[in-house]
C-alpha positions in Angstrom: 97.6 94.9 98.0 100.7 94.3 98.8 102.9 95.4 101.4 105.9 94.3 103.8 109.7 93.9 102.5 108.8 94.2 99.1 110.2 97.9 97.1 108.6 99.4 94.7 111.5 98.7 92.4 111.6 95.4 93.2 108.4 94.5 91.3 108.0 95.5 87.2 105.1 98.4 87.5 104.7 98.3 91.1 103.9 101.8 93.1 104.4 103.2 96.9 101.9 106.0 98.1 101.2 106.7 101.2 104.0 104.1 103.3 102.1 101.1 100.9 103.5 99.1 97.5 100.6 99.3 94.9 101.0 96.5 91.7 100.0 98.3 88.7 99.8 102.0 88.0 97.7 104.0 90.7 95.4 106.9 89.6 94.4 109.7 91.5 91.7 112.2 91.0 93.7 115.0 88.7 95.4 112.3 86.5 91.4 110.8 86.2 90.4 114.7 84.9 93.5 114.8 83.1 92.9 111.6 81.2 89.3 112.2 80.4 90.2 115.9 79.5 92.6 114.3 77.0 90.6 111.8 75.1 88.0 114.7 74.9 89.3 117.2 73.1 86.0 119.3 72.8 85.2 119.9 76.3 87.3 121.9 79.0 89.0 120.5 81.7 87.4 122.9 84.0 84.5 121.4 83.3 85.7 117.8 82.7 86.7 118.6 86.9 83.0 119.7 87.5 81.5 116.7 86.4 84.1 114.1 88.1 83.4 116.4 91.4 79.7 116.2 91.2 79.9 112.3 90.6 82.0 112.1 93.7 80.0 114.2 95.4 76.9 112.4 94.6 77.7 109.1 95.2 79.2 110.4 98.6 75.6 112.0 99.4 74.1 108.9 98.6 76.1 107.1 100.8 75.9 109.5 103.2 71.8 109.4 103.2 72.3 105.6 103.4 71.7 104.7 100.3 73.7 102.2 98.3 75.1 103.5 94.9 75.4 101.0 92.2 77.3 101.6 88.8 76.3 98.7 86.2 80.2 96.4 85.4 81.8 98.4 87.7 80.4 97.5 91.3 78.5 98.7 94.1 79.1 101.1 96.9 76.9 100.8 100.1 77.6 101.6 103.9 77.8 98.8 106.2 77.2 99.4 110.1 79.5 97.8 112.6 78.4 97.3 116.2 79.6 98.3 119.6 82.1 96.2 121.1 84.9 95.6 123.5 88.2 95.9 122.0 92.2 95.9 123.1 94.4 98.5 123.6 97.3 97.6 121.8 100.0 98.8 123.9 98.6 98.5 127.7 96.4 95.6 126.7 93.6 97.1 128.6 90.0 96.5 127.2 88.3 99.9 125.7 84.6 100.3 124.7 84.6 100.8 120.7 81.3 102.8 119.6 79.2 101.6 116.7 80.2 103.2 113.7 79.5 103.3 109.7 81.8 102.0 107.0 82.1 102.5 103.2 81.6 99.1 101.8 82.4 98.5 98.2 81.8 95.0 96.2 82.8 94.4 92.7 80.8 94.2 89.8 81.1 91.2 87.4 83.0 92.9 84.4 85.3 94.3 86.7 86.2 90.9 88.5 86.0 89.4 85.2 88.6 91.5 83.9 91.0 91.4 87.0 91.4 88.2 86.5 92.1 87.9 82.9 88.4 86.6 81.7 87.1 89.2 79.8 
């Protein structure tokens, strides 16, 4: 991701949500229904929504329960717990006691890397 003095006019197909510069096309979760609604004609979006929801929602439980969720090509989801420590306030520079806490942690599957970079 890039981000900085770059525009998003400044680079061919680049995007800005949320304050950041995107490279390539971004997709959020009604243009995901919309697409799949579109290349099949025969179901409803209504329920084309349902079934993108409930995968979310799944893997999300999963994750929640502390499993790890892992979707063949594509990658693996897990949670990844980070410890206590003293950290720095920013501003005053005064140390501050940061709790332990529990962070989505996704790694990439091979087809997906592979076709990132152009290999597959």
């Amino acid at each position: 991701m890039l981000t900085g003095v770059l525009t998003p006019y400044a680079v061919p197909g680049a995007m800005r949500r949320q304050g950041r510069i995107y490279l390539g096309e971004g997709m959020i979760r009604s243009e995901l229904i919309q697409m799949i609604s579109d290349e099949n004609p025969h179901l409803f979006r209504r329920d084309v929504e349902r079934i993108v929801n409930t995968v979310f929602e799944e893997v999300i439980d999963a994750m929640a329960r502390g499993d790890r969720v892992e979707l063949r090509g594509f990658g693996a989801f897990s949670v990844k717990q980070r410890d206590s420590r003293v950290g720095r306030n920013p501003r005053t520079g005064e140390a501050v006691e940061v709790e332990e806490k529990h962070v989505p942690f996704f790694k990439t599957g091979k087809l997906l890397r592979d076709r990132l970079n152009g290999d597959a």
